[in-house]
N, C-alpha and C positions, 0 to 999 in steps of 0.2 A: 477260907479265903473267899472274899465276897467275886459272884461271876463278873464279868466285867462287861460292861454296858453295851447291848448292841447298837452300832453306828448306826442313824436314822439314814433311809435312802432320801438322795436330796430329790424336793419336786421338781416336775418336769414342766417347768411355769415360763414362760415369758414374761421377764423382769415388768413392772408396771412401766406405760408409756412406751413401750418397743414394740418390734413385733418384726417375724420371717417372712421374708420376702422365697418365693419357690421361681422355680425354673420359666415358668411364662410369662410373670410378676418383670422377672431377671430380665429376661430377653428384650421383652418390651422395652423396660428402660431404657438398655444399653442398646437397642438400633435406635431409638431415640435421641440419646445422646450422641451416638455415630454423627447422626441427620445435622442436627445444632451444628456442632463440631466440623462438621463439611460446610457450614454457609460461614463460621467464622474464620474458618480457615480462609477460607476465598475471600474474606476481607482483612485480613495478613494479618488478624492474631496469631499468639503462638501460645502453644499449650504449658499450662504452670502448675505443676504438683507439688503444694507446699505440705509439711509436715499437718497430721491430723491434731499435734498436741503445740500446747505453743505457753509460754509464762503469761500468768493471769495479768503483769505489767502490759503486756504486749497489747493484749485485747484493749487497753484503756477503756473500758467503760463497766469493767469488773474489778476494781482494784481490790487487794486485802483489807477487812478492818483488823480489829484487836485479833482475833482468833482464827478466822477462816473468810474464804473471798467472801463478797455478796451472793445473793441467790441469782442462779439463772443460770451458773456455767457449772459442769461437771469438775471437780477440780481437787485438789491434794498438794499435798507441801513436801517436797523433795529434803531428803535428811542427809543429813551433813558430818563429817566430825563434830561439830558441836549442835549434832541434832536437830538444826535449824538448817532450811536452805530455801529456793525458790517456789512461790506455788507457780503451777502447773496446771492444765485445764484444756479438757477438747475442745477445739475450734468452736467456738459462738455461730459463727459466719465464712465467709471466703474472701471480704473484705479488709477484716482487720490484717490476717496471714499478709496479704500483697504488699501492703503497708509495709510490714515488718521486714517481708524483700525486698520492696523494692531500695526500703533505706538502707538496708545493710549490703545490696550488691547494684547497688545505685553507678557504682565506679567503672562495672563492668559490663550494663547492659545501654543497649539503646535508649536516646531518649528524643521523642516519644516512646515510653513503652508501654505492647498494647499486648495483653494477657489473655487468655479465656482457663477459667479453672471448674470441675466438676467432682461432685463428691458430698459424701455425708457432712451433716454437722448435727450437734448436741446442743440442745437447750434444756436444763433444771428446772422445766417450768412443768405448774400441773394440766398433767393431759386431760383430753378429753375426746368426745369422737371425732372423730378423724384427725384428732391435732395428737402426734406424737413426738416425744424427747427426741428422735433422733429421721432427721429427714435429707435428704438431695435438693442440692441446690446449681445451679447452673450459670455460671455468672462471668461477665466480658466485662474488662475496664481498660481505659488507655489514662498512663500517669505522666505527668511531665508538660500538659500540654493548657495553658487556658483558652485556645482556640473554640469560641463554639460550633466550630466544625467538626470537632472531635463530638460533641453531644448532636450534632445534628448526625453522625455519621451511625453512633450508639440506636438512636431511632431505626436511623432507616433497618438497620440489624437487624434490631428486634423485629420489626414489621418483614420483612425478609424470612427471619427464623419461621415465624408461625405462618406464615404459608407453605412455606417446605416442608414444615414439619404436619402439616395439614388440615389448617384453619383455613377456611375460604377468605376473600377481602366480602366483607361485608358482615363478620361475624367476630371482630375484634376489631379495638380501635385504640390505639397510643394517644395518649392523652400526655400533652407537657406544660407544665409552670415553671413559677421558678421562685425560689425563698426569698431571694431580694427583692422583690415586687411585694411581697407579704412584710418585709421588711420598712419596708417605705410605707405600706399603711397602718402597721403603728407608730411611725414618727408622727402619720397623718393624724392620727387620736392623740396625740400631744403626750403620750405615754412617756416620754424623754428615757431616761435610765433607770425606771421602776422597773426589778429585773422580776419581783412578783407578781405586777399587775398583767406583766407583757405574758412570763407564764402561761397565767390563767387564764389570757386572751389566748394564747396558742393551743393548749388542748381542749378548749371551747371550739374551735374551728375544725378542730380533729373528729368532731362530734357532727359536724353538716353533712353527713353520706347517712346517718344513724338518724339526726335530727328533724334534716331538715333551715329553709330558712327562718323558719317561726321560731323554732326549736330554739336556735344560734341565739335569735335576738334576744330572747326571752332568758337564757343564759348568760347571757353577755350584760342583762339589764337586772331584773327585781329577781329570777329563778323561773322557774317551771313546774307543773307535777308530769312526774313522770308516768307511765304507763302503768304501776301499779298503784296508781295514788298519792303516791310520796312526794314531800315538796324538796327539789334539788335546789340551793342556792344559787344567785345567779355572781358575777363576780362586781355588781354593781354599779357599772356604768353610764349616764347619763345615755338617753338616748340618742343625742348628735355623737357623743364621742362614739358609739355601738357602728355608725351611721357608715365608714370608711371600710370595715370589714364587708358590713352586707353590699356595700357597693362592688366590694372586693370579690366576693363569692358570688357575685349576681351578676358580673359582667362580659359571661358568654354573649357573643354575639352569633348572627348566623354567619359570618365568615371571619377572618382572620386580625382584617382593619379594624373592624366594629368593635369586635374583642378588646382591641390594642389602645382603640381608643378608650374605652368605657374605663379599663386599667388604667391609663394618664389621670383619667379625672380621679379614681379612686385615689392615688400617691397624693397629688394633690403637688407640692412642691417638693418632694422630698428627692434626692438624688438617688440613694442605693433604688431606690423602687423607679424613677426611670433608667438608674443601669439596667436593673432587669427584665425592664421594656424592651430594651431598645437590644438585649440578648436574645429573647422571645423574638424580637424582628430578625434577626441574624439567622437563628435557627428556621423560622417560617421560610424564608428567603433562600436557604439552601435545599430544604427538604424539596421546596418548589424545583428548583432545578435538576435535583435527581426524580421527579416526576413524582414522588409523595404527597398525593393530594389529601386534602381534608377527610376523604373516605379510607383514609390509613392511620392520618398522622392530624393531630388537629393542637390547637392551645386550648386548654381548660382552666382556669382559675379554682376550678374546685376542685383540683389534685393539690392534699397540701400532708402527703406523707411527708416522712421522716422530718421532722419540724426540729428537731433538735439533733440532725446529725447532716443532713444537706445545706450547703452555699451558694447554692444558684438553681441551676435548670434541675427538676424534676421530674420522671415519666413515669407513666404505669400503663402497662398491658391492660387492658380489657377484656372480656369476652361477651359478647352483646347477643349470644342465639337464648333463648329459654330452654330452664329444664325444672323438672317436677322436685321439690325438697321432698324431706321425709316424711312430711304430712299432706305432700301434694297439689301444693300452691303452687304456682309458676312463679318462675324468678330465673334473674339473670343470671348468669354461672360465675360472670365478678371476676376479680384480677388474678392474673395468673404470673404477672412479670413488675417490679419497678424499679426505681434507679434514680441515680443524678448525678449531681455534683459535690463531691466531698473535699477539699482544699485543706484541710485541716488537719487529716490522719497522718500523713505521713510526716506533717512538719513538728508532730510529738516526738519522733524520732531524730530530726536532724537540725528540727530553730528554726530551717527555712521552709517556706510555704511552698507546697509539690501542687502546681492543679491538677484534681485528679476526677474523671467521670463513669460510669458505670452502669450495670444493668446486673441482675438476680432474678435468675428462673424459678419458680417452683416445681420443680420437676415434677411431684405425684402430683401438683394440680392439673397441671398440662396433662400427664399421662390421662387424666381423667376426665378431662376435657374431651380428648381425640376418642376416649369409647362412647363418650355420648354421640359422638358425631359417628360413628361407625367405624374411625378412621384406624382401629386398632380391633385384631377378629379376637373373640371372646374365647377362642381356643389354638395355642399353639400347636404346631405340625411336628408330632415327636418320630423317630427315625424308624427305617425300614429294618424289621426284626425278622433276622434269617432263626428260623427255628431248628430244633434239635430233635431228630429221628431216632436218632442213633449215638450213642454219648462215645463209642470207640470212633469215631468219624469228625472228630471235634475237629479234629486240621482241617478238614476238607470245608465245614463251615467257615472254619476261621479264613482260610483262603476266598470265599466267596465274601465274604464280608469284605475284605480287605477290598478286591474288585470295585463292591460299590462303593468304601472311601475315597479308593485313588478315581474313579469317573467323576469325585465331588456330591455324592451320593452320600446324605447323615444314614447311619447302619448299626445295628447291634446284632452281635448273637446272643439269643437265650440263653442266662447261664445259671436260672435256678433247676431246680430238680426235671427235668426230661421227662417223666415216666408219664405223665398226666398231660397229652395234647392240647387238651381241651385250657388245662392250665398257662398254657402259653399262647394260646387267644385272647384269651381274657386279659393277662399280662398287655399284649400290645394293645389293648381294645383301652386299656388306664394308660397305658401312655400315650395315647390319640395315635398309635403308627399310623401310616396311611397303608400300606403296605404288610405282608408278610410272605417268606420266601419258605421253598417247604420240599425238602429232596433227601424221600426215605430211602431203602436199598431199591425196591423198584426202578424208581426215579435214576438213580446211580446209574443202575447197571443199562438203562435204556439213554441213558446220556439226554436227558430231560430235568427239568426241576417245576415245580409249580409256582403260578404268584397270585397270590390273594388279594383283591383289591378292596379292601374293609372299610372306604368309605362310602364306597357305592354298594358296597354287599350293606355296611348298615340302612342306608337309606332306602333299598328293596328291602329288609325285613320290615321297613317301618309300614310301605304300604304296597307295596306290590301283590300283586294275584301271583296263583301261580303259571298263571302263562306269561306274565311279564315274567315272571322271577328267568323262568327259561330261555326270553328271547333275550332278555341283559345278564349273562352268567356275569357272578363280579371273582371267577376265578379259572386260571389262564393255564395252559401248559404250553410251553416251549424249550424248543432246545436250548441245551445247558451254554451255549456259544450267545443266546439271543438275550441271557439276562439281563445286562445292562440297557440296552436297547430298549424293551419292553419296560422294563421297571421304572424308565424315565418317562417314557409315552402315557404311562400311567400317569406319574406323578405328574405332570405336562394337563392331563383332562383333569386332575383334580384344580388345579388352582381357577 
């Protein structure tokens, strides 16, 4: 009889495009999202946990073909009695989920209704550095309303959020458009109902942060070579008709009017592009009143995200300090947040047209942001480790321990192997403790305990002589009554 085959040990791999987040990765996040979650709160969202899995229908913009969804969403097909049933697929986004509530319990929630939702989501797409399958995203919308009060009120949020959360104002800048203004300047090119030429105009302009205005034109007209040589086709335009986009993309002004104007003459006569003039006016007009000046909140014409899935006003976060790439250039650190106006998602579900506007945080961006800035310390404070003398005495730690829980005091006991002291320094020294607590039979029996102060004991071994080392002992005796007192006074100097 043949032996029978021994089972491969499975590897110990983090699946391609994932990756473990640990305990100060963790923390970080989540007092960060605390932070968010307290300014949106305070402007009467209310918090929304929609399911992580949702029908690939739901997501509309992943439909099934013959066999299996498109690429881009994690997804599978739910089996049936007849073997056949719904596909299935992890959240894309945070977006599409609200849609899907809002239409379905539309009956029984308020309307306006204004949401903030937080959590992972999955994209199918190939990774790369720093870009993984599965990321956090942070994101506030109010549906029901076409107020641009509601968008102007999404700004000021976001501009709100990232100073709380602790971007200074001058190092981040909300930038808003809006698609109907882009809308009315291909009417302006006589484009009419070419739904391919319009296209090919729209992700040509997608291409002016990468390009450039030369870039644009030269795209938009005979082609260009691109940076390796190569000649890119352009989509062939006369250069008058090219002429209403660059006016479109070039019509920053230095204040808000100049802007507004410069955008009139781009539309040219078209209506949707002065509605979305004179929306940008509404919005500038209130920001103003809530004190949102151009050093926060400004109009940019050359914010022209989500081009095929926004209806109006569109925002993005900025962040404008410098930091060094992986080859040491200097460069901007680039958008951490954007948004707009979606009218369209929710009315897949129900016929009628929901106006709905919004904003998406990139969470690890931000987090990453705030360690350039200092604004997050490169090592968490891991808890005060009462160590273990004596292993028949384990109550008596336990009880001490307990002590510093209930004062609000984070605390462990030691609870590997005892025998080796030296073992259990080391131990607290990998979990950064700042503390450790230390009460042999000696200690016991004289009704005293010791406390180690190991951040300051490390930073004297780092350079201290030994007559500092003597004049700053970084370890204490007190009586066994005085431990919580002491332990906090410690922790008190170290921060």
């Amino acid at each position: 009889m043949a032996k029978p085959k021994k089972q491969p040990r499975p590897k110990a791999v983090t699946p391609k495009g994932f990756r473990d987040y640990f305990g100060e990765e963790v923390t970080q996040r989540t007092e960060m999202l605390r932070t968010i979650a307290g300014v949106y709160h305070r402007y009467g969202f209310d918090a929304l946990e929609s399911s992580a899995v949702e029908t690939v229908e739901a997501l509309g913009k992943f439909l099934p073909d013959v066999d299996r969804p498109n690429e881009g969403v994690f997804a599978w097909q739910e089996v049936d009695e007849n073997d056949k049933g719904d596909w299935m697929a992890l959240r894309y986004d945070l977006t599409a989920p609200l849609a899907r509530v809002y239409a379905q319990h539309r009956n029984d929630l308020p309307t306006p209704y204004r949401r903030y939702a937080m959590g992972p989501v999955w994209r199918n797409e190939k990774p790369g550095p720093g870009r993984y399958r599965q990321f956090y995203q942070c994101d506030a919308d109010t549906a029901g309303t076409a107020s641009m009060a509601a968008d102007a009120e999404i700004c000021a949020m976001l501009s709100d959020t990232l100073e709380t959360v602790g971007i200074p104002r001058g190092d981040y800048l909300v930038r808003v458009n809006n698609r109907k203004v882009l809308n009315g300047v291909l009417e302006a090119m006589g484009l009419g109902e070419d739904a391919a030429a319009r296209d090919n105009v729209l992700r040509t302009i997608d291409k002016f942060d990468k390009v450039g205005e030369q870039g644009v034109r030269e795209l938009l007209t005979e082609g260009r070579l691109d940076a390796s040589g190569a000649f890119i086709d352009g989509v062939g335009l006369s250069n008058d008709q090219a002429e209403p986009v660059m006016a479109f993309l070039t019509s920053k002004a230095p204040n808000t009017a100049g802007t507004l104007a410069n955008l009139r003459a781009a539309v040219g006569d078209s209506k949707i592009g002065a509605d979305g003039i004179a929306e940008l006016e509404q919005i500038g007009t209130l920001l103003d009143a809530g004190g949102y000046g151009a050093d926060r909140i400004e109009i940019d014409p050359s914010v022209v995200r989500g081009l095929g899935y926004y209806t109006g006003p569109v925002y993005e976060a900025e962040l404008t300090f410098e930091i060094f790439d992986e080859k040491g250039r200097k460069r901007q650190f680039g958008s951490v947040s954007g948004g707009g106006r979606y009218d369209d998602l929710v009315k897949r579900f129900t016929g009628q047209e929901v106006p709905a506007t919004g904003i998406s945080i990139g969470v690890d961006r931000l987090l990453a942001a705030l360690r350039e800035k200092g604004r997050i310390t490169a090592r968490a404070t891991g808890p005060v480790v009462v160590t273990v003398m004596d292993r028949d005495r384990m109550a008596d730690y336990q009880a001490m321990v307990a002590e510093l829980r209930n004062a609000g005091i984070r605390a462990e006991v030691y609870l590997g192997n005892p025998k080796n002291f030296g073992n259990q320094l080391k131990y607290a020294d990998k979990r950064n403790s700042p503390i450790a607590v230390i009460e042999g039979g000696d200690e016991k029996a004289s009704g005293i305990v010791q406390i180690k102060d190991l951040i300051l004991g490390a930073k004297i071994a780092e350079s201290a002589t030994l007559e500092e080392w003597k004049e700053r002992p970084s370890q204490f005796e007190v009586s066994r009554g005085e431990l919580i007192a002491k332990v906090r006074e410690i922790l008190d100097s170290q921060d």
